[in-house]
TIMI-2910 file (N, C-alpha, C, CB; in pm, 1 decimal, decimal comma, always signed):
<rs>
+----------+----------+----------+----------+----------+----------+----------+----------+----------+----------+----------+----------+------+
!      n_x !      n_y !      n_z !     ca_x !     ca_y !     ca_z !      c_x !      c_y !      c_z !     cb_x !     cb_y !     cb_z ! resn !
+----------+----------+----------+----------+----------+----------+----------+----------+----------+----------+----------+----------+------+
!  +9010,5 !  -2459,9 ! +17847,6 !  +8897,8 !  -2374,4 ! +17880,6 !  +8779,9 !  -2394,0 ! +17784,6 !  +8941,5 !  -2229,4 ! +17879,8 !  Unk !
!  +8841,7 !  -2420,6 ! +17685,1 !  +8687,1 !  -2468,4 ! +17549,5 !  +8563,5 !  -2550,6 ! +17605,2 !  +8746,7 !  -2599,0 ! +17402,7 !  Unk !
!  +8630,2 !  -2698,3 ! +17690,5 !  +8573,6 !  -2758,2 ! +17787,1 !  +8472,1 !  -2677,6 ! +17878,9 !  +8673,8 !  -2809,0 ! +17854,4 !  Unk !
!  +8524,2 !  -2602,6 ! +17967,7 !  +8458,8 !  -2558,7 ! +18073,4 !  +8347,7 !  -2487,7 ! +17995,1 !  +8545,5 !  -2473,8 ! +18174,5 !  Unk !
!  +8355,3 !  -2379,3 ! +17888,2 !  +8257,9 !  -2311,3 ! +17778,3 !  +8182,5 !  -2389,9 ! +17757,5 !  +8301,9 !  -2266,7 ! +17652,4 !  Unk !
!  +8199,7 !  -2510,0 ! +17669,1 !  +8109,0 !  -2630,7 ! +17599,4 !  +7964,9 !  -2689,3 ! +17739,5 !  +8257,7 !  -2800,0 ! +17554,5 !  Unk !
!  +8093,2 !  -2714,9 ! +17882,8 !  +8002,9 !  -2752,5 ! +17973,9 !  +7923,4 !  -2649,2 ! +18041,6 !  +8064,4 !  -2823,1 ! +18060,7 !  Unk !
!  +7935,9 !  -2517,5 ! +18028,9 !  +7871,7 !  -2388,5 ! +18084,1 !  +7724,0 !  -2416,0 ! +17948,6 !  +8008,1 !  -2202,1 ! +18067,3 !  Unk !
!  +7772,4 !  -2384,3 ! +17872,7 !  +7671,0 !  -2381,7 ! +17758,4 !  +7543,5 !  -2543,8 ! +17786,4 !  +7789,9 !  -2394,1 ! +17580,7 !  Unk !
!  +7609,7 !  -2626,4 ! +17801,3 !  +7537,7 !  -2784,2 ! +17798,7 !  +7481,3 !  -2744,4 ! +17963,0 !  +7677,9 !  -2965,1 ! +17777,0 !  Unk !
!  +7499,3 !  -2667,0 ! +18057,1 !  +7422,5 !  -2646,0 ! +18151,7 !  +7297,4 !  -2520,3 ! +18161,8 !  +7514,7 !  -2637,7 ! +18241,1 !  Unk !
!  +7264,5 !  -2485,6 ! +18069,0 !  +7221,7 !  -2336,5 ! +18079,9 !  +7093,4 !  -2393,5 ! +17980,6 !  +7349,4 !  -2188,1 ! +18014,2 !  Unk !
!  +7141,0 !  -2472,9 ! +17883,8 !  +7057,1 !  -2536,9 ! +17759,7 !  +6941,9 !  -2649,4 ! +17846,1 !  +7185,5 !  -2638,0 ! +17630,5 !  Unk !
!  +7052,6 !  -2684,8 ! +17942,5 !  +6924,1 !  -2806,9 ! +18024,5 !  +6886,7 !  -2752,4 ! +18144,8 !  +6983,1 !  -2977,9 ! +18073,4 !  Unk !
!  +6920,0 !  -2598,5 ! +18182,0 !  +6824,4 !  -2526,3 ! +18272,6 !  +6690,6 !  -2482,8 ! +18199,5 !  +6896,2 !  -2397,3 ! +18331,6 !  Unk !
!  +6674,3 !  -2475,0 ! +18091,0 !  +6631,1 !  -2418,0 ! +17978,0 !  +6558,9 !  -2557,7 ! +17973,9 !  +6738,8 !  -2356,7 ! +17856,9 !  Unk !
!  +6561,9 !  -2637,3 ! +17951,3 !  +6482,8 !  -2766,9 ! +17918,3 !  +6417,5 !  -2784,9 ! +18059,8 !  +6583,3 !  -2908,5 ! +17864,1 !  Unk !
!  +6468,4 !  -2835,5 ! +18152,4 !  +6385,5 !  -2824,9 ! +18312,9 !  +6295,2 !  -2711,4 ! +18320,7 !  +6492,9 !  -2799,5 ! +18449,0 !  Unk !
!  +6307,0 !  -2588,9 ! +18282,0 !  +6200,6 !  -2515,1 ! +18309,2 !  +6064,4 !  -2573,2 ! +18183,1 !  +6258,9 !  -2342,0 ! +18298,3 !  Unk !
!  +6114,1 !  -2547,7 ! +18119,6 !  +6039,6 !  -2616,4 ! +17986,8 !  +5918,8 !  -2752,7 ! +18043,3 !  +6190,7 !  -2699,9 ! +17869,9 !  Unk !
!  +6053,1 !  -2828,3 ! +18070,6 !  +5961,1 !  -2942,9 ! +18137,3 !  +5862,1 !  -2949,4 ! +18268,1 !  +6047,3 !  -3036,1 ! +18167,3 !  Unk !
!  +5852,8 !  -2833,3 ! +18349,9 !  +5831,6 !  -2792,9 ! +18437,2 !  +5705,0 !  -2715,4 ! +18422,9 !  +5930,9 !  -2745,6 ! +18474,2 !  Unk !
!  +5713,6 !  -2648,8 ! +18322,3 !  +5568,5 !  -2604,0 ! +18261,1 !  +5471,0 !  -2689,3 ! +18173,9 !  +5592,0 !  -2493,4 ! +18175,8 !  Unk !
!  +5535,1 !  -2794,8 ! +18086,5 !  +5467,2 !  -2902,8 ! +18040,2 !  +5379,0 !  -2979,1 ! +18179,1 !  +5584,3 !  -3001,7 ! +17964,2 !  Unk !
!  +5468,0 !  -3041,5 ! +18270,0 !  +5427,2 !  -3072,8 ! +18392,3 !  +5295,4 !  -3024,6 ! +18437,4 !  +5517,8 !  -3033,4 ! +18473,0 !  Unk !
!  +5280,0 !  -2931,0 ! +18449,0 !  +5200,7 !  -2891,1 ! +18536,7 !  +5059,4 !  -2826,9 ! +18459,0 !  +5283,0 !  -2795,1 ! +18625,2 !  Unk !
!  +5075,5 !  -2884,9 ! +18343,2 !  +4987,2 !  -2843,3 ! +18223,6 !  +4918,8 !  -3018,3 ! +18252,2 !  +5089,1 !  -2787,4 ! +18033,6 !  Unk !
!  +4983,5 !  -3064,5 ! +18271,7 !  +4935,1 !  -3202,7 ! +18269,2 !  +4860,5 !  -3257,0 ! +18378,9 !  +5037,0 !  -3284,0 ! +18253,2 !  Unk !
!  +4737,3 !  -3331,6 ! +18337,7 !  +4686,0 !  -3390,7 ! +18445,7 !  +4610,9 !  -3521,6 ! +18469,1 !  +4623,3 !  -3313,2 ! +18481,3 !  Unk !
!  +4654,0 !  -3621,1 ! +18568,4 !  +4643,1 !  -3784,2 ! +18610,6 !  +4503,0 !  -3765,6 ! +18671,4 !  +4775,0 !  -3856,2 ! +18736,0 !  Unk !
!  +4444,6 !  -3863,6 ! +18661,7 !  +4318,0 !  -3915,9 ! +18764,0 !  +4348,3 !  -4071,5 ! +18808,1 !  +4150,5 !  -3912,1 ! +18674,2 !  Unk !
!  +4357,7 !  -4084,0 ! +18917,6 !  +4356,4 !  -4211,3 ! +19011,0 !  +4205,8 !  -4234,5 ! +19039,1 !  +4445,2 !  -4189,4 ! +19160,5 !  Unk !
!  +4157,7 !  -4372,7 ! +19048,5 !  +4016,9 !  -4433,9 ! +19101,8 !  +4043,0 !  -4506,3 ! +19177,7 !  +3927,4 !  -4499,8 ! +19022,4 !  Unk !
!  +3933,6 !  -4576,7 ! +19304,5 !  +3931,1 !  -4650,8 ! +19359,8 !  +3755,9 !  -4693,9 ! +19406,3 !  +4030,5 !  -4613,9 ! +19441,1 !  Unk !
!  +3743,9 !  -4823,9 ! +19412,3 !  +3665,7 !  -4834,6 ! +19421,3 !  +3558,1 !  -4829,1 ! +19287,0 !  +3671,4 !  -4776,8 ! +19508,2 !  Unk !
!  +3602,2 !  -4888,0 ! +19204,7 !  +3533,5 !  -4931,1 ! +19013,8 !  +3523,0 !  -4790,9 ! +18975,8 !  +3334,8 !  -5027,8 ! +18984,5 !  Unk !
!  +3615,8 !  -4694,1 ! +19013,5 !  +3601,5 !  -4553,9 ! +18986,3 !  +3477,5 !  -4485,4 ! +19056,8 !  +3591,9 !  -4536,7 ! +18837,2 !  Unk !
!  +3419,6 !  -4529,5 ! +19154,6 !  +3311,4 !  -4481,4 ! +19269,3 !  +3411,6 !  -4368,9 ! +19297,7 !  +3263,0 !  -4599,7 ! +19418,2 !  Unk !
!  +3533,0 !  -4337,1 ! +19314,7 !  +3626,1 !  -4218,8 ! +19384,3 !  +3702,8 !  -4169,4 ! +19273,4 !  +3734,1 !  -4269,7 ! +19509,7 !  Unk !
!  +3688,6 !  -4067,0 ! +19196,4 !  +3840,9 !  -4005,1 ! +19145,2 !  +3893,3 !  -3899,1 ! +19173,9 !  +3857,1 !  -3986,0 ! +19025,5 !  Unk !
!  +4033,4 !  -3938,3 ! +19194,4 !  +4089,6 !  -3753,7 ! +19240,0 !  +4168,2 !  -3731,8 ! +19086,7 !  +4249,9 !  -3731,8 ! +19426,1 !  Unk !
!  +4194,9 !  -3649,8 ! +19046,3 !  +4306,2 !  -3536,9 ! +18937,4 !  +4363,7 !  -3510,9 ! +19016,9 !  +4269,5 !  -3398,8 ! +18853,4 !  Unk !
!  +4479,3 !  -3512,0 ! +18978,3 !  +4678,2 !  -3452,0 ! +18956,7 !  +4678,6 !  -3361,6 ! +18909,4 !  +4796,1 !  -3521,5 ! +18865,2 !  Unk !
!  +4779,6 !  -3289,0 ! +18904,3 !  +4837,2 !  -3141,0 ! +18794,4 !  +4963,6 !  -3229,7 ! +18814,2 !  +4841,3 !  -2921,4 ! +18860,2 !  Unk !
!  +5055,4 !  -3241,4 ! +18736,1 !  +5173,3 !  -3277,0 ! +18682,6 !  +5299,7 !  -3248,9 ! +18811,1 !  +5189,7 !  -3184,9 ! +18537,1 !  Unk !
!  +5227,8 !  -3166,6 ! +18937,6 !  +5298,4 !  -3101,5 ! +19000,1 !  +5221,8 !  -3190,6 ! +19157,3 !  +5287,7 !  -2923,7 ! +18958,2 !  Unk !
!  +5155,5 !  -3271,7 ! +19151,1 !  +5082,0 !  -3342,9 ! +19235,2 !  +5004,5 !  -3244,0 ! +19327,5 !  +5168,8 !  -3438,4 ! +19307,5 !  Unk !
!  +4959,5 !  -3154,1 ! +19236,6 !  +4869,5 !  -3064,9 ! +19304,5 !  +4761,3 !  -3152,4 ! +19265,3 !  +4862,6 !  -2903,5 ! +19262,1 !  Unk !
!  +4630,0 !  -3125,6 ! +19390,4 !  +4513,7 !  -3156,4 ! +19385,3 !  +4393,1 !  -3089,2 ! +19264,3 !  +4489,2 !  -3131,9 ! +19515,1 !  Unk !
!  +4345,5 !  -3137,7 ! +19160,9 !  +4258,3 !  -3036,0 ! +19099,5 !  +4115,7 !  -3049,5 ! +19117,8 !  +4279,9 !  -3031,3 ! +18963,5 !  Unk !
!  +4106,3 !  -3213,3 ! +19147,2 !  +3941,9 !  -3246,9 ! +19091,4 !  +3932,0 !  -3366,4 ! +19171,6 !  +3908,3 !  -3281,3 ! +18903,8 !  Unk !
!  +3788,7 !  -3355,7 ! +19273,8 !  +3760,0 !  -3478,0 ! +19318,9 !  +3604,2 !  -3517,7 ! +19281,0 !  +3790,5 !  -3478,6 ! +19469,5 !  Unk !
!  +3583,2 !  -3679,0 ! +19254,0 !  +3465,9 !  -3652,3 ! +19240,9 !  +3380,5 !  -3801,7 ! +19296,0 !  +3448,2 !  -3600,6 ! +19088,3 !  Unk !
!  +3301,1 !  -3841,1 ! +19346,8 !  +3253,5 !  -3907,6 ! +19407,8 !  +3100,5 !  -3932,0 ! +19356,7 !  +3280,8 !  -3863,7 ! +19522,6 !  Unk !
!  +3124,5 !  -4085,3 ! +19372,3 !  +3021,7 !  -4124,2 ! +19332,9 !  +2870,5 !  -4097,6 ! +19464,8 !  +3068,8 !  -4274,3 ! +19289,4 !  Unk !
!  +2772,3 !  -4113,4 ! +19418,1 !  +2653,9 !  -4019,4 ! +19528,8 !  +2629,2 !  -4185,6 ! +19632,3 !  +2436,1 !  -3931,5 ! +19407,6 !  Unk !
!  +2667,1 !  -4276,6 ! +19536,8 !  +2673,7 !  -4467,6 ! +19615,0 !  +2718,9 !  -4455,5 ! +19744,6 !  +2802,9 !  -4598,2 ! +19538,4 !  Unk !
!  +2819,0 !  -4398,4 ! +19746,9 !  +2929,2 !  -4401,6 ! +19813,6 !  +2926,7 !  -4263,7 ! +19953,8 !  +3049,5 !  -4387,0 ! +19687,2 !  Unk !
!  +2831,8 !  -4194,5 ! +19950,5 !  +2850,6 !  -4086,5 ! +20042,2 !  +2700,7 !  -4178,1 ! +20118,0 !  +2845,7 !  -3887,3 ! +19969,0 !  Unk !
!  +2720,4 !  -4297,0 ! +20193,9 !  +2664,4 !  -4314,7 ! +20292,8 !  +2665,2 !  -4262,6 ! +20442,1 !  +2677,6 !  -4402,1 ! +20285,2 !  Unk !
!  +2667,9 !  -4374,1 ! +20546,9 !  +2712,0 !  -4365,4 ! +20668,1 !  +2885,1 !  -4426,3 ! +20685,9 !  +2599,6 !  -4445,2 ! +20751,9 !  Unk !
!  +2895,2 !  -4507,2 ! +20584,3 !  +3050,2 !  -4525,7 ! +20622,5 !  +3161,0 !  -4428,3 ! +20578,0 !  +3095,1 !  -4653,8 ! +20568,3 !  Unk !
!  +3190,9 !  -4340,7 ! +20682,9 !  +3301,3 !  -4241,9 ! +20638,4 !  +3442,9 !  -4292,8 ! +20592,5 !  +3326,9 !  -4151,1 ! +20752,2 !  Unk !
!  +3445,5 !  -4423,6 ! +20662,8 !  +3562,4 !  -4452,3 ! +20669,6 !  +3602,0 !  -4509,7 ! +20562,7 !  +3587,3 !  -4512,0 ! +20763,6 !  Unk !
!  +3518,8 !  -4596,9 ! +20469,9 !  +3550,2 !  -4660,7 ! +20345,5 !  +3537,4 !  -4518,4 ! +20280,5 !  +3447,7 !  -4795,1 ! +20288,6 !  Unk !
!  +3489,6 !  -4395,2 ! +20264,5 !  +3460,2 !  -4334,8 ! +20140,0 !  +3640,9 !  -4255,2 ! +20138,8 !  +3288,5 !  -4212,2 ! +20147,2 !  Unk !
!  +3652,7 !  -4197,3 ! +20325,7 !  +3799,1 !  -4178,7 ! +20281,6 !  +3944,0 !  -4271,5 ! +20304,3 !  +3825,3 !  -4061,3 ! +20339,0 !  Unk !
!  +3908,0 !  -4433,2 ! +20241,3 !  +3996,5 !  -4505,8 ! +20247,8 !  +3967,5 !  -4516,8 ! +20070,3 !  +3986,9 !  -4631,7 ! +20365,4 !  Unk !
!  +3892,8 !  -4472,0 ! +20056,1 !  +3875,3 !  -4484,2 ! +19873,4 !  +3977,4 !  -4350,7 ! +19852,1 !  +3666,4 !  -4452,5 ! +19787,6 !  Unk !
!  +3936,8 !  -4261,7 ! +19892,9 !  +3984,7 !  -4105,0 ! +19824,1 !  +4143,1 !  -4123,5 ! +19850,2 !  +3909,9 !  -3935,1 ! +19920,6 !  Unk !
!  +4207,8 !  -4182,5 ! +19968,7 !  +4333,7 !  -4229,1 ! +19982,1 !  +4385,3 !  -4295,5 ! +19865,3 !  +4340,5 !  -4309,3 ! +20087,5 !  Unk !
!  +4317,5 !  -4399,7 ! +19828,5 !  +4318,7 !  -4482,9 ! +19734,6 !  +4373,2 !  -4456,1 ! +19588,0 !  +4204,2 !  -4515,9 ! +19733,9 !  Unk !
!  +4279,8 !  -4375,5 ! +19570,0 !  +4258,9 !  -4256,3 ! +19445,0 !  +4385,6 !  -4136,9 ! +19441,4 !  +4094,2 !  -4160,5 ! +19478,4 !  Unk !
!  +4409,9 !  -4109,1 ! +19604,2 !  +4486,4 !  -3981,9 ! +19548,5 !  +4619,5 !  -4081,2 ! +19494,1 !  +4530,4 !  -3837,1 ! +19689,3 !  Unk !
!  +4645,4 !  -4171,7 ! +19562,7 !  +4787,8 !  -4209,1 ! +19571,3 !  +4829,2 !  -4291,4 ! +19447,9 !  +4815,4 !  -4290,3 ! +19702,2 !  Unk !
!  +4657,5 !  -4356,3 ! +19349,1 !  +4674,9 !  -4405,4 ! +19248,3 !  +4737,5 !  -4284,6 ! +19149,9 !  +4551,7 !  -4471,8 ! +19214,2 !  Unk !
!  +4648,4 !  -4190,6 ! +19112,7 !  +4665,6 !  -4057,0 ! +19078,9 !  +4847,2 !  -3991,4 ! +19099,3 !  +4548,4 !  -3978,7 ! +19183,5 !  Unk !
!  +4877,1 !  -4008,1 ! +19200,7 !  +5060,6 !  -3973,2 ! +19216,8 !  +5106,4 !  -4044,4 ! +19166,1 !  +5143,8 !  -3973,4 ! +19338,9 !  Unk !
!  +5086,2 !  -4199,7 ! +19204,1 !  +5179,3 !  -4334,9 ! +19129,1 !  +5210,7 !  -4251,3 ! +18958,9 !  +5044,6 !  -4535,3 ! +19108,4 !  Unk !
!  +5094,2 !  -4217,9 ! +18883,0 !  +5059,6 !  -4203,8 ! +18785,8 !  +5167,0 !  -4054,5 ! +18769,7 !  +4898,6 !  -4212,5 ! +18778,1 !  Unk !
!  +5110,5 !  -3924,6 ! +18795,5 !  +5203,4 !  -3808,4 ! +18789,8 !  +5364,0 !  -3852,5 ! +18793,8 !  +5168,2 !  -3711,0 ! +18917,0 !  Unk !
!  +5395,4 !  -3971,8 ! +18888,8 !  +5533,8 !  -3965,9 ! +18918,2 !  +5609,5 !  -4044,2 ! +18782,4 !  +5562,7 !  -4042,8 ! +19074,0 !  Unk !
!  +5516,7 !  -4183,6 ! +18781,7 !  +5549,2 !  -4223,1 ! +18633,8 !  +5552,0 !  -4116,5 ! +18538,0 !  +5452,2 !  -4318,8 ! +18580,8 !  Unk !
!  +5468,7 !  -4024,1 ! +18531,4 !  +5494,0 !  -3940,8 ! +18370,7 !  +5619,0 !  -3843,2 ! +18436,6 !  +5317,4 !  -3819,4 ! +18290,0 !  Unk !
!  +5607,2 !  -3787,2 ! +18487,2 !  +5753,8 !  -3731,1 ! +18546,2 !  +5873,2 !  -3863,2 ! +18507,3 !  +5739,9 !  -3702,0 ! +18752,6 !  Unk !
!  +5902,8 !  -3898,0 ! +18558,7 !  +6028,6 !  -4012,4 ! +18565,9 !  +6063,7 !  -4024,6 ! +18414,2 !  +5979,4 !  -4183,6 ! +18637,5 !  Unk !
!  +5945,3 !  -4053,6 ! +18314,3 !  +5948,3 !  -4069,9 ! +18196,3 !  +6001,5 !  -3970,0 ! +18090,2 !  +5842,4 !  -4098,4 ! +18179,8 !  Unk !
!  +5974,3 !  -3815,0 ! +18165,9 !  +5984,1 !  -3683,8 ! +18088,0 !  +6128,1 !  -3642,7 ! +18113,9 !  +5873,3 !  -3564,7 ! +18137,5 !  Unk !
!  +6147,2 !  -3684,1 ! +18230,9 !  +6329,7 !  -3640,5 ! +18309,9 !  +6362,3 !  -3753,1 ! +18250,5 !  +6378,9 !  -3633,0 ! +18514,8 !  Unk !
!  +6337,9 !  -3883,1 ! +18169,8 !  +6429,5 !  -3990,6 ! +18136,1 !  +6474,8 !  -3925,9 ! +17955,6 !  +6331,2 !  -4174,2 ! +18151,6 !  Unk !
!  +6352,1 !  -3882,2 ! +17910,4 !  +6371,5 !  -3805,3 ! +17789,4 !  +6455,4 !  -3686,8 ! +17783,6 !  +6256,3 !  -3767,2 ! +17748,1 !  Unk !
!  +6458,9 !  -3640,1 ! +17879,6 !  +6555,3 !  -3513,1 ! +17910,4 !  +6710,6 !  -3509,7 ! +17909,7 !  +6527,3 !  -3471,0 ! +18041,3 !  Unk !
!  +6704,5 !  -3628,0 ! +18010,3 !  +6858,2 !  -3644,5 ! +18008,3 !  +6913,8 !  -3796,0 ! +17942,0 !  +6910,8 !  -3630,6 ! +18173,4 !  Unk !
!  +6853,3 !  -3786,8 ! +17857,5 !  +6894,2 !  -3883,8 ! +17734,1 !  +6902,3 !  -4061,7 ! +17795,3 !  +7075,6 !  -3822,3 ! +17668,8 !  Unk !
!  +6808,2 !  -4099,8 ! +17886,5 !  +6797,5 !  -4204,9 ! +18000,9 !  +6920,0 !  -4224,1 ! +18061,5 !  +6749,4 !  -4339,7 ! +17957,0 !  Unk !
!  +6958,0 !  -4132,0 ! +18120,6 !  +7045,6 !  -4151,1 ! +18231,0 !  +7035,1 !  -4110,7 ! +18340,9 !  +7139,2 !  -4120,9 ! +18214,9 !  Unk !
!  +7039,7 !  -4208,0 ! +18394,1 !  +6987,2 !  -4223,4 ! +18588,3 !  +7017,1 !  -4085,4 ! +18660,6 !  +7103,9 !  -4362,8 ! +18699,0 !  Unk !
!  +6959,3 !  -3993,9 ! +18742,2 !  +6975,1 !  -3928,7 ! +18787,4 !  +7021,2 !  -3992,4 ! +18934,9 !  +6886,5 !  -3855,7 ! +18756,7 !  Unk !
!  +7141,9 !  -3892,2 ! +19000,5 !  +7191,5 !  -4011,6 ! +19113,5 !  +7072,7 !  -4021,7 ! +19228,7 !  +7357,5 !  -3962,4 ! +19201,0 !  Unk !
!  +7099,5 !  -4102,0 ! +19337,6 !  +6998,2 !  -4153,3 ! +19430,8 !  +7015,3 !  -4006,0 ! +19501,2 !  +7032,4 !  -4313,0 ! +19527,6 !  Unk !
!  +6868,6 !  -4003,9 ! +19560,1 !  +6843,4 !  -3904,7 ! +19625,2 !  +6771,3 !  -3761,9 ! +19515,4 !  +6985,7 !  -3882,0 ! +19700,7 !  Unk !
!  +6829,7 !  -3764,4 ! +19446,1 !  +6864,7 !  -3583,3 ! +19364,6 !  +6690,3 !  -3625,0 ! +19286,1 !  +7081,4 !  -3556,6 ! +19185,1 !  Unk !
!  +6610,0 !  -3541,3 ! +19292,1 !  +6471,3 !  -3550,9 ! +19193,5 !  +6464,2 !  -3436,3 ! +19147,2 !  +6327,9 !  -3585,0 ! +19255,6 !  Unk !
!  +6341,5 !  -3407,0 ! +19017,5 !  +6324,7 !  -3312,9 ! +18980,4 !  +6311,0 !  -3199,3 ! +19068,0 !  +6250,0 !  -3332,5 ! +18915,6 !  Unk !
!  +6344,8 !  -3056,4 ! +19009,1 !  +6365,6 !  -2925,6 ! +19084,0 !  +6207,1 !  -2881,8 ! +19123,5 !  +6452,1 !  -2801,0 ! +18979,0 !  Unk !
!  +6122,7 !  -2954,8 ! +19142,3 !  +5975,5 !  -2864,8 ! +19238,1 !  +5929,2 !  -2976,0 ! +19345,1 !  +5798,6 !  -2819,4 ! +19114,8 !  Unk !
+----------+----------+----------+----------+----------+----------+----------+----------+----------+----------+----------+----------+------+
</rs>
């Protein structure tokens, strides 16, 4: 039973760290560009949207390039959030692979 204690305790300590990390997260924030940075969107750590901003070049008649840029941008911007995530859960659980499928809890 010492076992089962030791592993109750080692689970409660890294519920305790996930929340932790979870508020770091979302304190944090990525900008993706596209287009020589003519487009940037901001991240929150939580791939919430915060900040878009556009260059004045770029708000012509072509709608379609300005939102194939902002696409561009948001998804550079996630690439980015997901890397610092991946990196913060690799520090967490001492780099060990979390199994396929299972991601952070938000």
């Amino acid at each position: 039973m010492k076992n089962l204690g030791a592993m109750m305790k080692q689970a409660q300590q890294m519920q305790s760290k996930m929340a932790e990390m979870q508020e770091q997260l979302a304190a944090v924030e990525m900008t993706g560009s596209a287009g020589g940075g003519m487009v940037q969107v901001t991240l929150n750590g939580k791939s919430e949207a915060r900040a878009v901003k556009i260059d004045r070049s770029v708000m012509g008649d072509d709608n379609e390039m300005l939102e194939d840029l902002i696409v561009a941008a948001f998804n550079e911007a996630k690439a980015k959030v997901d890397a610092h995530a991946k990196n913060k859960m690799s520090e967490l659980t001492g780099g060990i692979e979390l199994p396929a499928g299972m991601q952070l809890p938000f």
